[in-house]
N, C-alpha and C positions, 0 to 999 in steps of 0.2 A: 249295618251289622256285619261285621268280618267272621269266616266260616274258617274256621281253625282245624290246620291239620295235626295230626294224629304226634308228627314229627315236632310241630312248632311246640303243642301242647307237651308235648315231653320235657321239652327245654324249658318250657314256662312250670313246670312242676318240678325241675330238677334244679332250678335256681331258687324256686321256694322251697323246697328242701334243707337249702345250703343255708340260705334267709334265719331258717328258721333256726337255724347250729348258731349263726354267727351274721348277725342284720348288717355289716358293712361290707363280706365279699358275697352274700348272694342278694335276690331280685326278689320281693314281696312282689305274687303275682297277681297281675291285675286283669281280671279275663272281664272285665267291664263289657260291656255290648258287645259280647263274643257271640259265635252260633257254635253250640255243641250238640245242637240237633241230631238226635237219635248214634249220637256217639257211647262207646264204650267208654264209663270211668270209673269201671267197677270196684270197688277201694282206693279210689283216687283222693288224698290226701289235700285239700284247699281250706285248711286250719288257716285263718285269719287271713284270708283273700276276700279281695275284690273281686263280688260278682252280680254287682249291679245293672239289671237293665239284661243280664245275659239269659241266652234262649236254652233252656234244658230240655226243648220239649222232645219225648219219645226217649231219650237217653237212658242206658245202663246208669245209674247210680248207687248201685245195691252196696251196701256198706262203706258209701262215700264218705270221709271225712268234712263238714261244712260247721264243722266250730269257729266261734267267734269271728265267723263270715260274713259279710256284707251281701247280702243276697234280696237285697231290696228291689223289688220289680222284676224282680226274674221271672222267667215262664218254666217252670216245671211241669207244665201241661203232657200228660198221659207218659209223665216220667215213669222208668223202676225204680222206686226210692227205699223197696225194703230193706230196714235195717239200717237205713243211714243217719249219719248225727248230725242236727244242726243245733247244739247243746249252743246257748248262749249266741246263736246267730242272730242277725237283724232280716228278717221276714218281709218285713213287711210292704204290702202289696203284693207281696210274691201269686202266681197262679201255680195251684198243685191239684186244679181240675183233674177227673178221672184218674188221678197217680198211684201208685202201689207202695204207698205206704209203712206198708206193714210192719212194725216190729221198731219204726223210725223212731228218733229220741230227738225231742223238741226242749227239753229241759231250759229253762230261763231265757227260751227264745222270746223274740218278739215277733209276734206273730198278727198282728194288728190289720186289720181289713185284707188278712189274708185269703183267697178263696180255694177251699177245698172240698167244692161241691162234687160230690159222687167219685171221691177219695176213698181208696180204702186202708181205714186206719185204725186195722185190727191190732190190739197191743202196743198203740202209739203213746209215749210218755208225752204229757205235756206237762209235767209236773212244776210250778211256778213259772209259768208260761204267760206273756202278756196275750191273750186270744179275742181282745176287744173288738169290737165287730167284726168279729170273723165270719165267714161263710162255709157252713158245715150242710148245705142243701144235700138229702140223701146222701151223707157220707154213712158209711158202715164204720161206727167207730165202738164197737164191740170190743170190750176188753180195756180200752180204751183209757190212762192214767189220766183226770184234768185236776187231780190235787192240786190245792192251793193256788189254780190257776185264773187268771182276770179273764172272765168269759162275757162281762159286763157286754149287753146288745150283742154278743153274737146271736147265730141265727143257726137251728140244729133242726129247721123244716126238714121234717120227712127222715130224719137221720135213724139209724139203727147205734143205740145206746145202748144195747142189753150189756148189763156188768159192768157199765165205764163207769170209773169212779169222780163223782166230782166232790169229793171230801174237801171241807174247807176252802172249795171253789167260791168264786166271786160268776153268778150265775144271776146276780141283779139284769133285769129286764130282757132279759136272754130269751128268743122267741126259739119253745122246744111245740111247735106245733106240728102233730104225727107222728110225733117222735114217738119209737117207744126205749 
């Protein structure tokens, strides 16, 4: 896993910038098995990247952009993710253990054997959200949007539900044991 400076990562976001104006002079960025390990990407914009297998863990990502991102196996472990969007991202297997959550927009992610045990995801939208065996262990998801989302065998042991809406949720065989 390559540990990515602050400098490189600028160049890699300012060519996915340009990508994104005009896909033949700038660089779709691919931070694939990168380490952003407790880096700052405070509003850092990675709308339709590559970021497979990369390590977020302890990182600023408070109002990150992660739409239609490939963030498959990433570790967001004891991320700041408040406020961040992974609307229409690919999730899945991602770790968002102990992450800060809060306010995060999951919107028609896919979010599939994701784990976000003891997560807090106060006011997290997951509105049409794939959350198939997801791992919800003691997450505080208060407040919490899972409209019309596939929650089918997730698992919300021990979770704090108070308020979260699962309207139209697919909540088939979903183990909410302790939950309240």
């Amino acid at each position: 896993m390559k540990k990515i400076t602050q400098e490189e990562l600028n160049t890699i976001l300012s060519d996915h910038k340009i990508w994104l104006e005009d896909s033949i002079k700038g660089k779709k960025a691919d931070l694939s098995n990168m380490d952003f390990r407790c880096a700052n990407l405070e509003a850092a914009n990675f709308y339709k990247a590559y970021c497979k297998d990369a390590n977020f863990y302890g990182a600023n990502c408070q109002n990150a952009g992660f739409i239609s991102s490939n963030c498959e196996n990433a570790n967001f472990k004891d991320a700041d993710c408040e406020n961040a969007y992974f609307i229409g991202a690919n999730c899945e297997n991602a770790d968002f253990e102990n992450s800060d959550l809060r306010g995060a927009n999951f919107y028609g992610a896919n979010c599939q054997n994701v784990n976000f045990k003891d997560a807090d995801l106060r006011g997290a939208n997951f509105y049409n959200a794939d959350c198939e065996n997801a791992y919800f262990f003691g997450a505080n998801c208060k407040d919490a949007h899972f409209y019309r989302a596939d929650c089918e065998n997730a698992y919300f042991i021990g979770a704090n539900c108070e308020n979260a809406n699962f309207r139209n949720a697919n909540v088939s065989y979903a183990n909410c044991e302790n939950a309240n």
